[in-house]
C-alpha angles and dihedrals in degrees: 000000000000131000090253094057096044089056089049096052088054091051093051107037106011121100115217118238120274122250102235086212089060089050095062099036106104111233108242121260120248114221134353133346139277084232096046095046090059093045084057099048086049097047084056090061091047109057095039117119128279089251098060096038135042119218096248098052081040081054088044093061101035092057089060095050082052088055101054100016089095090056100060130083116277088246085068099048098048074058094060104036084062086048097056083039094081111043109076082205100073116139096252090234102064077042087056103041087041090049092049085047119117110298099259092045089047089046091065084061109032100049093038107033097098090208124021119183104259095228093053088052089048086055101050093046088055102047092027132099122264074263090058093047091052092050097055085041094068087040108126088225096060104151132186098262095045087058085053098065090037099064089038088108103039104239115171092210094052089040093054090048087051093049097057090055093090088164083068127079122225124219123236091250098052088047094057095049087051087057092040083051090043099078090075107039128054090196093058088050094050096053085039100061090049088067124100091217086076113114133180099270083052096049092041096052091044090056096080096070111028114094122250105281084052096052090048091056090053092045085060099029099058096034108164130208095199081191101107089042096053089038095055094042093043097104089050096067108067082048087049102041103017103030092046102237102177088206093134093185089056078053108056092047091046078055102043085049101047112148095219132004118221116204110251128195124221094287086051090251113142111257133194141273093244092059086042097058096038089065097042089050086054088046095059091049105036113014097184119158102272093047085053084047085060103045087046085056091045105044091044086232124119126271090249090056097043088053104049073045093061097036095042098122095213108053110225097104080063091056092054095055099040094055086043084066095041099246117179125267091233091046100056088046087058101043088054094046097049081046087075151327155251134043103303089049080051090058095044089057110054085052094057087047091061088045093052090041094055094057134088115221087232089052088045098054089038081064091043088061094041088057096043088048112111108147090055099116094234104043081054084054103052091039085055089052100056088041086063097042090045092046085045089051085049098046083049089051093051088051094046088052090041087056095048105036074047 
């Protein structure tokens, strides 16, 4: 036999030699898992109707998804998760590992599962991610208590979410973080102040950091009569102030409640109007530190709100005060227009005026003591509130710099 034969019989009816790497390299599967085969067997029995399954042996299946749901691809939970979606029956520990999933596995629940348990919701909005949060937060079922987990971290995009569900309550706790968060966000004021929650103290600590327009629409919208209030206290007075009842709480809501202030001097003697305007007037145009002393003692208020009142850069604090002591029209015109000058000082001031027209003196002095009121619970609240966010900002700030001075 030639050379040439023998290398033609190999080629015909020999076999290569085999590569010992492709022996041991698995052939890939086709189609799905062992392990997702048997989720979604599982899933089948799960979702089937009361009639053809008991709760226990319901309970029995869905422990053993529990078991090896977590095993599986994303892709298969989120399956499962529209599965589960559907059947009202489900045992409530697959709904709550399938709820803290990852957010496009617990979408599939939380935006198509008709009822959800509302602890369960509580608790997802809790553990969950901010996407989590939002999701709960467009839910139709939205109650009270669900809200309430959702703004627990303080989060601007939930609350605004939250904000814009006017079908759901708020509770008095929830109300008084959005203030607190308020300070920071116009959008959030603007929502805010749509809600029917809002009472005075909100509105009147809000006041400080909302722009113009803003303050106007408190100002009418939380308009005050003291009246009830004086009628029904009026015998207390003489007993308080006359009788010498040391009861020092009584006091400081006689106080709060008086029907009109009279300006007092620094022996607490009235003084005059003219005394009166002529301070105010110094005050517009220099508000050192002594001229903010007498218009403390004038106005009854404390130093440090006489002072945020001199140095508001809008004016309408000022406003408030100076119809609270029952300063002339005319007066106030002409304290704003020696202030300053120019058109747009002429505007201005014609904008403070119809503040300062629309409101009663009562209703301006009731303001004054709102915003003189710290020992009121919730105004300490609230106060507290903005004193952590704005530790935890700082403390963010102070991360952020550390990251990039290295």
């Amino acid at each position: 036999m030639t050379d040439f034969d023998a290398a033609d019989e190999t080629s015909a009816g020999a076999r290569p030699t085999p590569d010992a790497g492709a022996m041991l390299t698995p052939l890939s599967p086709s189609g799905p898992s062992v392990r997702a085969l048997m989720v979604r067997k599982l899933t089948d029995i799960v979702v089937l109707p009361n009639g053809r399954i008991s709760s226990n042996e319901r309970s029995l299946v869905a422990d053993i998804l529990l078991h090896v749901l977590d095993k599986v691809e994303e892709p298969i939970r989120a399956e499962v998760a529209e599965r589960v979606a559907r059947v009202s029956e489900c045992p409530p520990a697959l709904v709550r590992m399938l709820l803290l999933d990852e957010p496009t596995v617990a979408e599939k629940i939380i935006a198509k599962a008709e009822t959800l348990p509302e602890a369960l919701l509580i608790e997802a909005a809790r553990e969950g991610t901010m996407a989590h949060r939002m999701m709960i937060a467009r839910r139709i079922d939205l109650t009270t208590s669900v809200a309430d987990a959702c703004l627990a971290n303080d989060e601007i995009d939930v609350c605004k979410l939250v904000l814009k569900r006017e079908e759901c309550l708020l509770s008095p706790n929830a109300v008084n973080k959005i203030v607190a968060l308020s300070a920071t966000n116009k959008e959030v004021q603007a929502l805010l102040l749509r809600r029917r929650e809002l009472e005075p103290a909100h509105g009147f600590i809000m006041f400080w950091w909302v722009d113009g327009e803003r303050r106007r629409r408190i100002l009418t919208r939380f308009a005050l009569d003291r009246g009830v209030v004086q009628d029904a206290l009026a015998d207390l007075y003489p007993k308080v102030f006359r009788g010498g009842d040391p009861d020092t709480v009584v006091k400081d809501i006689l106080l709060l409640s008086e029907r009109r202030h009279r300006p007092r001097g620094v022996n607490g003697e009235p003084v005059s109007m003219e005394v009166v305007r002529k301070t105010l007037a110094a005050a517009c145009k220099y508000p050192a530190q002594e001229i903010i002393d007498a218009v403390s003692m004038i106005g009854g208020i404390s130093r440090d709100l006489a002072g945020r009142i001199l140095r508001d850069g809008g004016g309408e604090p000022f406003a408030v005060l100076c119809k609270s002591l029952g300063v002339p029209r005319d007066d106030f015109y002409a304290f704003l227009r020696d202030a300053a000058e120019g058109p747009e000082a002429e505007a201005r001031a014609e904008q403070l005026l119809a503040v300062f027209d629309t409101m009663a003196r009562d209703f301006a002095r009731a303001v004054l003591r709102y915003w003189d009121w710290d020992t009121n619970p919730r105004i300490a609240h609230i106060t507290r509130l903005m004193s952590l966010l704005q530790s935890d900002l700082n403390i963010a700030e102070l991360s952020e710099l550390s990251a990039t001075f290295g």
